[in-house]
PyMOL Python script that loads the backbone (N, CA, C, O; Angstrom):
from pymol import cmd

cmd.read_pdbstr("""\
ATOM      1  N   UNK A   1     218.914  99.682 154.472  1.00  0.00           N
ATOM      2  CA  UNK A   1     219.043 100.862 153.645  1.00  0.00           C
ATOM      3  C   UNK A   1     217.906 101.807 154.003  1.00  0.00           C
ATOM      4  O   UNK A   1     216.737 101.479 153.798  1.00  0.00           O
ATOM      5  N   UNK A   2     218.374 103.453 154.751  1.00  0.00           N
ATOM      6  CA  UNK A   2     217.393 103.984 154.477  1.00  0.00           C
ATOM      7  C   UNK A   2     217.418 105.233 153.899  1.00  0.00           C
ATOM      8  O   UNK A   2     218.274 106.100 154.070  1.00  0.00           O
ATOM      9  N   UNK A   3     216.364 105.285 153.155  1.00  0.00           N
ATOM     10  CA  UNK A   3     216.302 106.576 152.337  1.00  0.00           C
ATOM     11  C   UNK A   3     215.698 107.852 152.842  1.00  0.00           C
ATOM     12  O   UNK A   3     214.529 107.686 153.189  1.00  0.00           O
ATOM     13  N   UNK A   4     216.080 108.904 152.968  1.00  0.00           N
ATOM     14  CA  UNK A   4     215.121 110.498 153.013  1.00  0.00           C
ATOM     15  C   UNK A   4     215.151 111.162 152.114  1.00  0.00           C
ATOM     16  O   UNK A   4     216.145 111.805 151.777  1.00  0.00           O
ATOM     17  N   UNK A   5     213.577 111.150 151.258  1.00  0.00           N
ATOM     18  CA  UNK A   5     213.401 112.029 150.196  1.00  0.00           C
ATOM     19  C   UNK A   5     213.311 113.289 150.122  1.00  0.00           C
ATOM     20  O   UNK A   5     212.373 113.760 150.764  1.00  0.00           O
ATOM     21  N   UNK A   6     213.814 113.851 149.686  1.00  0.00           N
ATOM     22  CA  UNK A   6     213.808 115.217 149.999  1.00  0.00           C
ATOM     23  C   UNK A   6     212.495 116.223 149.583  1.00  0.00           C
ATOM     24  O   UNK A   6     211.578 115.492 149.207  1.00  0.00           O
ATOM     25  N   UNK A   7     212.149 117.494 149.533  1.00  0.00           N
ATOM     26  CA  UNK A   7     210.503 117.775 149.426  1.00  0.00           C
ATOM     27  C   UNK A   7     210.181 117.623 147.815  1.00  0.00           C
ATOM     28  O   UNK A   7     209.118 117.344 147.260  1.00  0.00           O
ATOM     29  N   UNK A   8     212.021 118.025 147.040  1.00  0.00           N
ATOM     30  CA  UNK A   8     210.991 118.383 145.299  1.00  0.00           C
ATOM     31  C   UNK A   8     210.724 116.899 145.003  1.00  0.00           C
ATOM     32  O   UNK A   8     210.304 116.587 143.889  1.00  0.00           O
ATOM     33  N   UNK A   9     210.869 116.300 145.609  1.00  0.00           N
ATOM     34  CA  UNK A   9     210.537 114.726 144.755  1.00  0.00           C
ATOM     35  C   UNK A   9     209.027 114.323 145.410  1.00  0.00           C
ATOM     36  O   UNK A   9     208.612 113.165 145.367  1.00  0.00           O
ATOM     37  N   UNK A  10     208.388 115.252 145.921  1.00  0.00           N
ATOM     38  CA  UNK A  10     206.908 114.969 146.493  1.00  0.00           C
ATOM     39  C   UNK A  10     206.234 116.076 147.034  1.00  0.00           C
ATOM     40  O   UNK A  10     206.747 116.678 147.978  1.00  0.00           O
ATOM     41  N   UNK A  11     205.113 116.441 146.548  1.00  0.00           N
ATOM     42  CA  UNK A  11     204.489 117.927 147.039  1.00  0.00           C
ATOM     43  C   UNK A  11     203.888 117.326 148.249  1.00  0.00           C
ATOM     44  O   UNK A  11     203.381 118.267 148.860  1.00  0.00           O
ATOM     45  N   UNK A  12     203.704 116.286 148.862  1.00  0.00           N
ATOM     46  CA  UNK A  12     203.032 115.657 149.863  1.00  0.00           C
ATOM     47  C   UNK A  12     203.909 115.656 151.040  1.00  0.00           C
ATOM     48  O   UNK A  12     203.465 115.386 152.156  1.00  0.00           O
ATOM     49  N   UNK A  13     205.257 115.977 150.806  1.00  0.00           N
ATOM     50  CA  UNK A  13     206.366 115.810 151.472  1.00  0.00           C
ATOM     51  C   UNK A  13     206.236 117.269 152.372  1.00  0.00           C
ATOM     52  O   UNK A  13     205.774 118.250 151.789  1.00  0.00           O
ATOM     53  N   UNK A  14     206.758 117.410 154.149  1.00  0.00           N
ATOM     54  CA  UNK A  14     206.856 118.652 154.649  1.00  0.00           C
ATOM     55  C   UNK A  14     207.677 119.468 154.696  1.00  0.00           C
ATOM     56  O   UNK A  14     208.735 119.001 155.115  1.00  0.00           O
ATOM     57  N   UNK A  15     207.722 120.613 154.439  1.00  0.00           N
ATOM     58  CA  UNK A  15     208.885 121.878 154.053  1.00  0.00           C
ATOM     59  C   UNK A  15     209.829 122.199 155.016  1.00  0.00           C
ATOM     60  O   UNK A  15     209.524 122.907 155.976  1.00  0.00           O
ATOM     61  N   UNK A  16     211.204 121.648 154.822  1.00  0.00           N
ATOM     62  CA  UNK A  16     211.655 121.832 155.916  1.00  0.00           C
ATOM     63  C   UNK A  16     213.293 122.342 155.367  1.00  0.00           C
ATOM     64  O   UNK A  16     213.644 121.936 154.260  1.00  0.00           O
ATOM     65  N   UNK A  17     214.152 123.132 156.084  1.00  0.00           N
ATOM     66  CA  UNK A  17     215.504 123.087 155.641  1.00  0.00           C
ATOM     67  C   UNK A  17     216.271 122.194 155.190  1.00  0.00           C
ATOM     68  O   UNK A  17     216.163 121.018 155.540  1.00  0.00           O
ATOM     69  N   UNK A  18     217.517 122.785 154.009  1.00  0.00           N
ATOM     70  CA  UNK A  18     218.050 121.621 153.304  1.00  0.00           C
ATOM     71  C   UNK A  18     219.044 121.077 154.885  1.00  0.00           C
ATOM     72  O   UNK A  18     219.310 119.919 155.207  1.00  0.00           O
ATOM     73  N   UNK A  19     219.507 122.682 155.805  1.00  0.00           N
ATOM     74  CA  UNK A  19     220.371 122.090 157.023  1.00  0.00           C
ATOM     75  C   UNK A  19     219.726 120.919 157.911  1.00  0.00           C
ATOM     76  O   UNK A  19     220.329 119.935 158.339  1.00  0.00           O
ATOM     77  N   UNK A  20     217.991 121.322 158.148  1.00  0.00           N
ATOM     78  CA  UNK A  20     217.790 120.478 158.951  1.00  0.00           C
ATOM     79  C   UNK A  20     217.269 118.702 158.221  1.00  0.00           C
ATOM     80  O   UNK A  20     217.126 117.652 158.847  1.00  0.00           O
ATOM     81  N   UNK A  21     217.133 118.906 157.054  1.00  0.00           N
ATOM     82  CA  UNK A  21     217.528 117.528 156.341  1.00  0.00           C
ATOM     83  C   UNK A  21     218.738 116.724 156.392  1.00  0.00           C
ATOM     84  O   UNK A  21     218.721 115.526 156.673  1.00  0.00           O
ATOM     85  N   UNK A  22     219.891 117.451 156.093  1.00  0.00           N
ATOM     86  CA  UNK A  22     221.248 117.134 156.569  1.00  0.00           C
ATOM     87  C   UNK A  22     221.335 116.738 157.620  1.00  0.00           C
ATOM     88  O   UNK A  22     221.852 115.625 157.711  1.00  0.00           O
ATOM     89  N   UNK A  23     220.950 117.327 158.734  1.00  0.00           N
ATOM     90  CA  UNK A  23     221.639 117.249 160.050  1.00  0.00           C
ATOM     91  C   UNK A  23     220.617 116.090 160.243  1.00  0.00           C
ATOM     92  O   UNK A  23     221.168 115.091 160.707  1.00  0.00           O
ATOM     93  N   UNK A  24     219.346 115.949 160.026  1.00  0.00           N
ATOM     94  CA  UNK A  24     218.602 114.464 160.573  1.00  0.00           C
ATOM     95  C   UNK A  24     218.858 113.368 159.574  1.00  0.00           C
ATOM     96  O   UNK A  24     218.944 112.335 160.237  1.00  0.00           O
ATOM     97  N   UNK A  25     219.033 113.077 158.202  1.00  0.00           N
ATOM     98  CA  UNK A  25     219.889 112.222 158.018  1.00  0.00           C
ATOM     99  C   UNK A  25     221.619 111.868 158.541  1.00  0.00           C
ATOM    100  O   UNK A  25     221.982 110.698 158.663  1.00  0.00           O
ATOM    101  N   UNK A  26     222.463 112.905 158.783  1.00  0.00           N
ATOM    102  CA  UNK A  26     223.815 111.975 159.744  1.00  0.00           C
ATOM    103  C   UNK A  26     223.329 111.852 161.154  1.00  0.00           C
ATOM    104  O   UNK A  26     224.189 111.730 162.026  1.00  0.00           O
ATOM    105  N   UNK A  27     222.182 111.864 161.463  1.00  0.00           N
ATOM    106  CA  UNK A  27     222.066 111.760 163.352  1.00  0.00           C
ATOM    107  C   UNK A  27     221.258 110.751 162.836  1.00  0.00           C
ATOM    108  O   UNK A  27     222.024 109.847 163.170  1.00  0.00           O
ATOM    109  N   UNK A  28     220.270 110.113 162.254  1.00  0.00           N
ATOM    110  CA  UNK A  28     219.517 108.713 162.083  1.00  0.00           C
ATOM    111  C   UNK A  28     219.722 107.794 160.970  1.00  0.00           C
ATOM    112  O   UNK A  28     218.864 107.016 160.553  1.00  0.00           O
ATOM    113  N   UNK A  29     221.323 107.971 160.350  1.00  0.00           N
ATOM    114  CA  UNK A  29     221.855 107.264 159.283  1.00  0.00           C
ATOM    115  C   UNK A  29     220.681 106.760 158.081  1.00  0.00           C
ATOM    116  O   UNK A  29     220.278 105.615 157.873  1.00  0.00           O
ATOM    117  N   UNK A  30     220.318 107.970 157.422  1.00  0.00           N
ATOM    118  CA  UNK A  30     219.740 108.303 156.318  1.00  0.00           C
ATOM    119  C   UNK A  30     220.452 108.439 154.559  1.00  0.00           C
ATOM    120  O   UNK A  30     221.488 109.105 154.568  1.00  0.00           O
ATOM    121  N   UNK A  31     220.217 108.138 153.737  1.00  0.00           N
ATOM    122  CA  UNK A  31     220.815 108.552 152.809  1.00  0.00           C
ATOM    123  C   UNK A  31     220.335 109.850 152.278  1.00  0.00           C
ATOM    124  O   UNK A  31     219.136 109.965 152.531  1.00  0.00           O
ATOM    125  N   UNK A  32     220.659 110.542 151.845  1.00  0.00           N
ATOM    126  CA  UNK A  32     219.515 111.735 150.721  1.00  0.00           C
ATOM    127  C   UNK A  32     219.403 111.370 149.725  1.00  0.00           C
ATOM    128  O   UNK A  32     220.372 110.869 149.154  1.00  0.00           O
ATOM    129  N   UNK A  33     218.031 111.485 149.043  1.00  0.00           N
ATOM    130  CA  UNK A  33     217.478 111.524 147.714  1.00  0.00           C
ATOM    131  C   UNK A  33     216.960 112.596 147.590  1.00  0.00           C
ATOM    132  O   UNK A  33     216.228 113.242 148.341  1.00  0.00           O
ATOM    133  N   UNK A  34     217.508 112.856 146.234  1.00  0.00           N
ATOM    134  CA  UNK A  34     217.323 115.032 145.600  1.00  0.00           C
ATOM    135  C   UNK A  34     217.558 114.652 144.412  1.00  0.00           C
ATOM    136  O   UNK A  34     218.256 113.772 143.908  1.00  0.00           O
ATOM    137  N   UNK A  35     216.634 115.720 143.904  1.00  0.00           N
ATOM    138  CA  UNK A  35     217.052 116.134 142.588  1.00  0.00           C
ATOM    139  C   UNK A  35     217.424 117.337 142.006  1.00  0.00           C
ATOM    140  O   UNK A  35     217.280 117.775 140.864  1.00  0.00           O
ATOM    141  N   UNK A  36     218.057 117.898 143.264  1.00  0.00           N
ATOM    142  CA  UNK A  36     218.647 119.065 143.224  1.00  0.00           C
ATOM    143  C   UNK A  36     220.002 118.939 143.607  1.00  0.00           C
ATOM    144  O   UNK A  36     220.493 117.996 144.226  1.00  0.00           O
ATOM    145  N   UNK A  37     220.546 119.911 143.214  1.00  0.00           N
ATOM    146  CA  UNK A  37     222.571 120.102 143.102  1.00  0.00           C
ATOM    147  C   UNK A  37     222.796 119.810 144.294  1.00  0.00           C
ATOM    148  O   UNK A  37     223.455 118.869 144.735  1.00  0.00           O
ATOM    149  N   UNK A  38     221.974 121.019 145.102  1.00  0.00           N
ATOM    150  CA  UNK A  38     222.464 121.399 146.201  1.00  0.00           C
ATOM    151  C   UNK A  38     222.790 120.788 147.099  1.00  0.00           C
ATOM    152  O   UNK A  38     223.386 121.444 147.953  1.00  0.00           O
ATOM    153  N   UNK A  39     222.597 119.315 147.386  1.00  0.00           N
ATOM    154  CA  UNK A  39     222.722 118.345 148.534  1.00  0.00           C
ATOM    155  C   UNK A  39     224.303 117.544 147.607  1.00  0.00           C
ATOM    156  O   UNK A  39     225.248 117.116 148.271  1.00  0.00           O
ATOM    157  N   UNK A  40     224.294 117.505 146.574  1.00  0.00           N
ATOM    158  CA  UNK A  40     225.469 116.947 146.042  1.00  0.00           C
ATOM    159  C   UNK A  40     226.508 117.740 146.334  1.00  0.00           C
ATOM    160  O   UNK A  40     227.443 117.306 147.007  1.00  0.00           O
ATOM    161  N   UNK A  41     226.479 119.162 145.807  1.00  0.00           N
ATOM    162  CA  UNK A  41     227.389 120.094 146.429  1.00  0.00           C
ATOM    163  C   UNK A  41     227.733 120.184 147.893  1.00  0.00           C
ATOM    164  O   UNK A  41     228.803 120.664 148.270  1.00  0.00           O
ATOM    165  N   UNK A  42     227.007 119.816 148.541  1.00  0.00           N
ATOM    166  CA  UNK A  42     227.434 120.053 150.334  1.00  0.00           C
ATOM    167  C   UNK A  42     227.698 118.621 150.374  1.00  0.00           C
ATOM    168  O   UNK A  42     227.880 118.271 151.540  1.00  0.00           O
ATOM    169  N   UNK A  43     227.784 117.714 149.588  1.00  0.00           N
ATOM    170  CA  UNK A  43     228.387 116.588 150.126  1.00  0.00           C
ATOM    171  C   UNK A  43     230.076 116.583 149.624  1.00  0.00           C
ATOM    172  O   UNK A  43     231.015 115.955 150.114  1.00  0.00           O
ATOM    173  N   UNK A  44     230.059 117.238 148.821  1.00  0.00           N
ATOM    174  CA  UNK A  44     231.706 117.414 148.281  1.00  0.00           C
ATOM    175  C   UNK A  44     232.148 118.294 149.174  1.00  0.00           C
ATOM    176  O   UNK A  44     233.226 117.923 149.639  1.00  0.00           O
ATOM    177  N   UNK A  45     231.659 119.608 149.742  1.00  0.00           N
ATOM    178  CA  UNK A  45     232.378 119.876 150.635  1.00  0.00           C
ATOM    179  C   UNK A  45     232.395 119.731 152.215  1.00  0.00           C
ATOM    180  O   UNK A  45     232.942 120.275 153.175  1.00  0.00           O
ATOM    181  N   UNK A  46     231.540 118.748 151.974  1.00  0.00           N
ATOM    182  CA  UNK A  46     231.367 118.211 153.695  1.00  0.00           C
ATOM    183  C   UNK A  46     231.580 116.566 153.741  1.00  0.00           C
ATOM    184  O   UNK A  46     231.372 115.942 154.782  1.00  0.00           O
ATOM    185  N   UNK A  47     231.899 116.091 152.839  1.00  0.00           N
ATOM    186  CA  UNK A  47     231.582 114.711 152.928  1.00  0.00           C
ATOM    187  C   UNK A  47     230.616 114.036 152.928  1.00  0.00           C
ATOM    188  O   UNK A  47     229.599 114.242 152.266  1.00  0.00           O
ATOM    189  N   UNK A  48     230.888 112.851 153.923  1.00  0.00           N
ATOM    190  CA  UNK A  48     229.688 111.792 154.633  1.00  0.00           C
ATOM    191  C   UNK A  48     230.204 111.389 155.438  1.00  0.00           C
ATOM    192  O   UNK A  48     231.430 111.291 155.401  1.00  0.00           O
ATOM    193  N   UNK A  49     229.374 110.935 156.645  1.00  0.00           N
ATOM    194  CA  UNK A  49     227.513 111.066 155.982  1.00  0.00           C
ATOM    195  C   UNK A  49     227.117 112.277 155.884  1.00  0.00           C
ATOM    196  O   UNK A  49     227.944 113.132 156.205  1.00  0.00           O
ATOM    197  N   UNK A  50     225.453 112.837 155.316  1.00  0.00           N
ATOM    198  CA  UNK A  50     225.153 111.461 154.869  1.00  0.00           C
ATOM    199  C   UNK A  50     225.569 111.359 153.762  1.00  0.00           C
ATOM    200  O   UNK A  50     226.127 112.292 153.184  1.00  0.00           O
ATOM    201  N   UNK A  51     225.421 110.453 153.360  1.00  0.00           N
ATOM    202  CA  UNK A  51     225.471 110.115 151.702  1.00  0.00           C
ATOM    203  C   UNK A  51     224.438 110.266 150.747  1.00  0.00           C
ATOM    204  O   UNK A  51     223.366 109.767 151.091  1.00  0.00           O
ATOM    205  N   UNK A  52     224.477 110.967 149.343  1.00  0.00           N
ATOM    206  CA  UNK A  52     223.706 111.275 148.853  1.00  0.00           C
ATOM    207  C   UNK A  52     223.276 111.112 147.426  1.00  0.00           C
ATOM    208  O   UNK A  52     224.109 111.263 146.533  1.00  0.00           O
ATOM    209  N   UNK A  53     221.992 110.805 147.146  1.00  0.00           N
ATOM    210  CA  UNK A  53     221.568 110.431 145.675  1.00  0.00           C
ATOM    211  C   UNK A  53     221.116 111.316 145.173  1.00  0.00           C
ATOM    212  O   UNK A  53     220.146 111.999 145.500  1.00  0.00           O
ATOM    213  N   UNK A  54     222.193 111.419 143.819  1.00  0.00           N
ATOM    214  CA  UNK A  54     221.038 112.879 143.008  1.00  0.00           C
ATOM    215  C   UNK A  54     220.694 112.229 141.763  1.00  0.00           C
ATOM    216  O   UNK A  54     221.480 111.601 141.053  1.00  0.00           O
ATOM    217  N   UNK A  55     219.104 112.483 141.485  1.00  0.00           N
ATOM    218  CA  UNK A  55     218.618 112.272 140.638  1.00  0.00           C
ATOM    219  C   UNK A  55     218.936 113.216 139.482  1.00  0.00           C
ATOM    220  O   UNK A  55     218.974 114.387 139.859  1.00  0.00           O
ATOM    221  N   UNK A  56     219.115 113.084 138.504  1.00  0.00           N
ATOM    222  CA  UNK A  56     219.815 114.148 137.713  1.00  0.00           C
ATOM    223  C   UNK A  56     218.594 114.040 136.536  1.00  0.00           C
ATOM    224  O   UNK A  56     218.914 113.965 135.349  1.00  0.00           O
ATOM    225  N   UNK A  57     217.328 114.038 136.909  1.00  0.00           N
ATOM    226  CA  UNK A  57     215.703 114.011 136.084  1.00  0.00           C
ATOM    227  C   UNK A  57     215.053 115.197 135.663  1.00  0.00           C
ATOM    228  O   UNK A  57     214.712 116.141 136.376  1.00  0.00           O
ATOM    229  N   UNK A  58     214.918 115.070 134.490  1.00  0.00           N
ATOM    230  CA  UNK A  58     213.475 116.566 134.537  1.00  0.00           C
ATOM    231  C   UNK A  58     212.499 116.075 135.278  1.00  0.00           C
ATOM    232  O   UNK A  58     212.486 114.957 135.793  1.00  0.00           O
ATOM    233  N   UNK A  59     211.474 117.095 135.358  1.00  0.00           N
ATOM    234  CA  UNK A  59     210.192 116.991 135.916  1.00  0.00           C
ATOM    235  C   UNK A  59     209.752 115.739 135.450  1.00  0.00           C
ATOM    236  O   UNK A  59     209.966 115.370 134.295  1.00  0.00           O
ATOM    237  N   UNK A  60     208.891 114.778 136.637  1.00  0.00           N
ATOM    238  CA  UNK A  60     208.767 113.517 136.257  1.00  0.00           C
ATOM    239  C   UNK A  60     207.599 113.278 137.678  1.00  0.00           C
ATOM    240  O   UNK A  60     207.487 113.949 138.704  1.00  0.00           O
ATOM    241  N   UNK A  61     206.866 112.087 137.233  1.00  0.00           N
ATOM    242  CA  UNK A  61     206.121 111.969 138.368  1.00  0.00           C
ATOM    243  C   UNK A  61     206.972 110.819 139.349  1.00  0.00           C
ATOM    244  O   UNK A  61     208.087 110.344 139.137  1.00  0.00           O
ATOM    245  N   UNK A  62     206.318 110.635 140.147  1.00  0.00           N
ATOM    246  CA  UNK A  62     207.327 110.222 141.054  1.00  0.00           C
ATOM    247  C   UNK A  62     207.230 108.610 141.368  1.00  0.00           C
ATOM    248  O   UNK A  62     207.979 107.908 142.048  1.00  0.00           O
ATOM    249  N   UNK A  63     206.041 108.272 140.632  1.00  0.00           N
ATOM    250  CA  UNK A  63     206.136 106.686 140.030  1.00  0.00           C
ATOM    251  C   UNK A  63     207.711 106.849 139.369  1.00  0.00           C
ATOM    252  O   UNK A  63     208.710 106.472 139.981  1.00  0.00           O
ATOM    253  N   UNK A  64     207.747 107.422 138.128  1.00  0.00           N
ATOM    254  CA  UNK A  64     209.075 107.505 137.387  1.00  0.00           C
ATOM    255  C   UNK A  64     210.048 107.325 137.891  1.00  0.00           C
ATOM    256  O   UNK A  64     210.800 106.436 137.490  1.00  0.00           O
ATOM    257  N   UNK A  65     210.428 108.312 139.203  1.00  0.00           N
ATOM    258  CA  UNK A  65     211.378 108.421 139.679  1.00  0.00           C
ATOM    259  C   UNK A  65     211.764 107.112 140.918  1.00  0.00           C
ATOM    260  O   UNK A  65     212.801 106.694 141.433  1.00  0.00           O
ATOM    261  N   UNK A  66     210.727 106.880 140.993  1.00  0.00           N
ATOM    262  CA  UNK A  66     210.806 105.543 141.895  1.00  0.00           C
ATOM    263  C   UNK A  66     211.295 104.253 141.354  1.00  0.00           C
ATOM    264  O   UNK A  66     211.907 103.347 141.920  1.00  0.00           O
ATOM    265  N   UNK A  67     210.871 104.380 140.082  1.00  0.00           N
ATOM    266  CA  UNK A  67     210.871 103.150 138.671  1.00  0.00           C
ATOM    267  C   UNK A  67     212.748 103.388 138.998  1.00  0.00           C
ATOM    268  O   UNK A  67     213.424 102.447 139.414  1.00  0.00           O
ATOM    269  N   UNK A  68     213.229 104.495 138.777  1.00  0.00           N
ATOM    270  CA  UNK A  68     214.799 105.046 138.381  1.00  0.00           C
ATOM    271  C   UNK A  68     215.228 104.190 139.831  1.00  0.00           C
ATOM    272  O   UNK A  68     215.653 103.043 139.692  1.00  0.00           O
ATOM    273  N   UNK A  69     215.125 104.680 140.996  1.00  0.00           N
ATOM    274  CA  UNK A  69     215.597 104.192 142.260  1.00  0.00           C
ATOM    275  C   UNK A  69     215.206 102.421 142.385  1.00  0.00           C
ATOM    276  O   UNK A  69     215.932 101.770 143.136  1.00  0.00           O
ATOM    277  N   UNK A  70     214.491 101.958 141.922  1.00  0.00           N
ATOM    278  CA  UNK A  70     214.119 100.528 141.789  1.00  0.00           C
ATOM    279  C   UNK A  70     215.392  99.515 140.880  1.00  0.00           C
ATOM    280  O   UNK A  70     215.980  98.473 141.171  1.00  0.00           O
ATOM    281  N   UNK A  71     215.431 100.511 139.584  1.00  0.00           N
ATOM    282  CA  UNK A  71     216.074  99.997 138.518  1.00  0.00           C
ATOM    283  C   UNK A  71     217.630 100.193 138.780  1.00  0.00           C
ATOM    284  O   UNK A  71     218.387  99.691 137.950  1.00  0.00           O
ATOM    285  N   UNK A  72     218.248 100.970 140.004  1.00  0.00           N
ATOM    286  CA  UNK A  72     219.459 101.300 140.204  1.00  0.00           C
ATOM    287  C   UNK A  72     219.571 100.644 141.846  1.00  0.00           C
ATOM    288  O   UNK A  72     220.536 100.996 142.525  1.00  0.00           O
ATOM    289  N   UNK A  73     218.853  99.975 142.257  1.00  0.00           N
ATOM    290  CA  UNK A  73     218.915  99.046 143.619  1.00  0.00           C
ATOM    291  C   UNK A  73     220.102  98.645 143.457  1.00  0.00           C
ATOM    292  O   UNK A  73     220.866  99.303 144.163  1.00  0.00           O
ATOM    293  N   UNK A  74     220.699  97.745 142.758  1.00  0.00           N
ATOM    294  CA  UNK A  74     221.834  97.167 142.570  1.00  0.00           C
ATOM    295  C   UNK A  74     223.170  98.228 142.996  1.00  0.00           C
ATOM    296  O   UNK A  74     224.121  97.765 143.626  1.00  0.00           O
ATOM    297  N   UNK A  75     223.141  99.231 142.711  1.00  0.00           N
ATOM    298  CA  UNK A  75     224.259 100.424 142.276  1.00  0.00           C
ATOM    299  C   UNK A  75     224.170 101.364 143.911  1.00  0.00           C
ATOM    300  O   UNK A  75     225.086 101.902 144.534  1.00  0.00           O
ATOM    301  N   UNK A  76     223.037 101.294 144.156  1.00  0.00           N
ATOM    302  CA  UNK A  76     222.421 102.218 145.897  1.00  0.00           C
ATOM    303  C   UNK A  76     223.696 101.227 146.616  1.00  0.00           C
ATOM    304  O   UNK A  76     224.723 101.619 147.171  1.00  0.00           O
ATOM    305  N   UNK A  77     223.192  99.740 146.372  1.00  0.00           N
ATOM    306  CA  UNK A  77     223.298  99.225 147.439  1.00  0.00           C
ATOM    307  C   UNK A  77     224.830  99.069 147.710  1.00  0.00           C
ATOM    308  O   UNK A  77     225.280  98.693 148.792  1.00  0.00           O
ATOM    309  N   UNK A  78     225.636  99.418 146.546  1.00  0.00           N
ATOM    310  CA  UNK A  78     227.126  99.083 146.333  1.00  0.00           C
ATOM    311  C   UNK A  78     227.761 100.201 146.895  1.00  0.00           C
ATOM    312  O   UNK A  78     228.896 100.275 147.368  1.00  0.00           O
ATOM    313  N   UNK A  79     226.943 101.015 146.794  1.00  0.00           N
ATOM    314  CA  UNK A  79     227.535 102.950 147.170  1.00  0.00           C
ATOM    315  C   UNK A  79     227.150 103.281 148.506  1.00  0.00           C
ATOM    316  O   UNK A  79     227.779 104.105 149.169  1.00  0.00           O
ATOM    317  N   UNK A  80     226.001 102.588 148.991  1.00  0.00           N
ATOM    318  CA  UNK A  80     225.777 102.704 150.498  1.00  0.00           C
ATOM    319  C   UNK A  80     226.706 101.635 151.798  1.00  0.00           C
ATOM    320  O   UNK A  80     226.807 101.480 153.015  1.00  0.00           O
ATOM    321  N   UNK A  81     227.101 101.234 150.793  1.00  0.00           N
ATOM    322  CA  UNK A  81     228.290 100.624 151.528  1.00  0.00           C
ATOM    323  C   UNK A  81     229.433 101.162 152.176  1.00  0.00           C
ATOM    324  O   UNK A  81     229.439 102.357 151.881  1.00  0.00           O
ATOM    325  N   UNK A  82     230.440 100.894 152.932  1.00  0.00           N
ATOM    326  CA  UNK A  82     231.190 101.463 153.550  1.00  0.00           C
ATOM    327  C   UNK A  82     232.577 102.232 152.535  1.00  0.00           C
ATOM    328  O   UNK A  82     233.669 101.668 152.467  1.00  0.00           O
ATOM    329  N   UNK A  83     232.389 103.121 152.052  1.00  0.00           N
ATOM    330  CA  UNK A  83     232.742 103.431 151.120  1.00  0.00           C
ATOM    331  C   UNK A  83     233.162 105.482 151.161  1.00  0.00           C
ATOM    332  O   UNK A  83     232.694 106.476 151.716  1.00  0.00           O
ATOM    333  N   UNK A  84     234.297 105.161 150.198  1.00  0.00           N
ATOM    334  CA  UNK A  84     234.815 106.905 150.392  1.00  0.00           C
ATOM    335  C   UNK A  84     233.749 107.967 149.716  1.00  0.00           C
ATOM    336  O   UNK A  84     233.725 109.153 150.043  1.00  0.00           O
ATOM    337  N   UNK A  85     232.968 107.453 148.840  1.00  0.00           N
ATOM    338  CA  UNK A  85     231.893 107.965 147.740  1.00  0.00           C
ATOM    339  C   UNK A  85     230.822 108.716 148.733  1.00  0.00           C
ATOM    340  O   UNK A  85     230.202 108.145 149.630  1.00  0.00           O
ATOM    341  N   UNK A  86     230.737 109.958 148.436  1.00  0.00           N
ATOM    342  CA  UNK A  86     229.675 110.499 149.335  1.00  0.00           C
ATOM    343  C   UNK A  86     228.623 111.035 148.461  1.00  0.00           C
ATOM    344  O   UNK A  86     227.567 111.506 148.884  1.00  0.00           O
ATOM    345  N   UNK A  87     228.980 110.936 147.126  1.00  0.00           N
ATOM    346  CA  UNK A  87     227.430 111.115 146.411  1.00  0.00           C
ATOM    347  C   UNK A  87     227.507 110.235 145.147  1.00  0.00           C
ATOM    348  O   UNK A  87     228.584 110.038 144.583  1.00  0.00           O
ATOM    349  N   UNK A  88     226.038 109.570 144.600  1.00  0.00           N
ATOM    350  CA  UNK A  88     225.320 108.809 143.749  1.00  0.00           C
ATOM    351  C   UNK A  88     225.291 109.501 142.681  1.00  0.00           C
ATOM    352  O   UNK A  88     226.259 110.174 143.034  1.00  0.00           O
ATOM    353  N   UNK A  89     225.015 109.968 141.602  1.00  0.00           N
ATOM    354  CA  UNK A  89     224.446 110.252 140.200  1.00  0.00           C
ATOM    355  C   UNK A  89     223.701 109.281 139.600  1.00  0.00           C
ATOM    356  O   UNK A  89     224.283 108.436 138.920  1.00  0.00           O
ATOM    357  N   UNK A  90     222.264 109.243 139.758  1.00  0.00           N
ATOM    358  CA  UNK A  90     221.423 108.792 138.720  1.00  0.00           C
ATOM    359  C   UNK A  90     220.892 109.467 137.559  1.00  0.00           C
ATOM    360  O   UNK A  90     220.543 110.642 137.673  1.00  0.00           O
ATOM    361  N   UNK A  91     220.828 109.083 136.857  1.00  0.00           N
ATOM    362  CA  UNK A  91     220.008 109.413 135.497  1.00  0.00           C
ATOM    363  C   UNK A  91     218.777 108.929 135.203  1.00  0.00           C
ATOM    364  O   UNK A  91     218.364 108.113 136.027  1.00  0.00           O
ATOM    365  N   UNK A  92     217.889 109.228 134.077  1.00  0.00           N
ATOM    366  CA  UNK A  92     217.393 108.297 133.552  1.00  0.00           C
ATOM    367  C   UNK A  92     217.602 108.291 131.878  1.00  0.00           C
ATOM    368  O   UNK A  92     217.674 109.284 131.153  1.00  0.00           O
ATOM    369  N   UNK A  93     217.682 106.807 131.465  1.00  0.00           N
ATOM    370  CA  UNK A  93     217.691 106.878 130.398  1.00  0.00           C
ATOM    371  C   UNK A  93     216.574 106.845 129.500  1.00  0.00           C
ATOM    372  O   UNK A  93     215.538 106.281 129.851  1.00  0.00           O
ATOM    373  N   UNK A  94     216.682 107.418 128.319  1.00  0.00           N
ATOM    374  CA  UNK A  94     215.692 107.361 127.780  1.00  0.00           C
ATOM    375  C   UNK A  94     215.537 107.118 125.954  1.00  0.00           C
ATOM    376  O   UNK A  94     214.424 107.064 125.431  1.00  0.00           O
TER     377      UNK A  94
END
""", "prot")
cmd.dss("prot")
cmd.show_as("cartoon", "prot")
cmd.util.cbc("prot")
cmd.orient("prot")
């Protein structure tokens, strides 16, 4: 399983296009992790790969959000499977 986080989930992360995120996750079989629409939306009208996780979180530190991706391992791993599903919805509950 591999993941590419996308930049809002880390200010440490480098600024780069949402295209050229796309295009280097389906050329090095990446999933996306966002917590933005916008990668969910281009997966409905583009498909997969890649395949994509949207965090559907307010502002949160990114322990939190890691805690969310830890606690939904089970659910990644069922959806990263060979499968018609080209995007995830996480939450967190609270």
């Amino acid at each position: 399983m591999k993941l590419l986080l996308d930049e809002n989930l880390s200010p440490r992360l480098e600024s780069v296009t949402d295209d050229e995120i796309w295009q280097y996750a389906k050329d090095n079989d990446f999933a996306i992790v966002s917590k933005d629409s916008d990668f969910s939306e281009r997966s409905v009208l583009r498909g997969s790969p890649p395949k994509v996780i949207w965090l559907r979180i307010d502002n949160c530190t990114t322990i939190r959000a890691g805690f969310l991706l830890r606690d939904a391992f089970p659910r990644i791993q069922a959806f990263l499977s060979p499968t018609e599903e080209s995007c995830l919805v996480l939450t967190l509950h609270v």
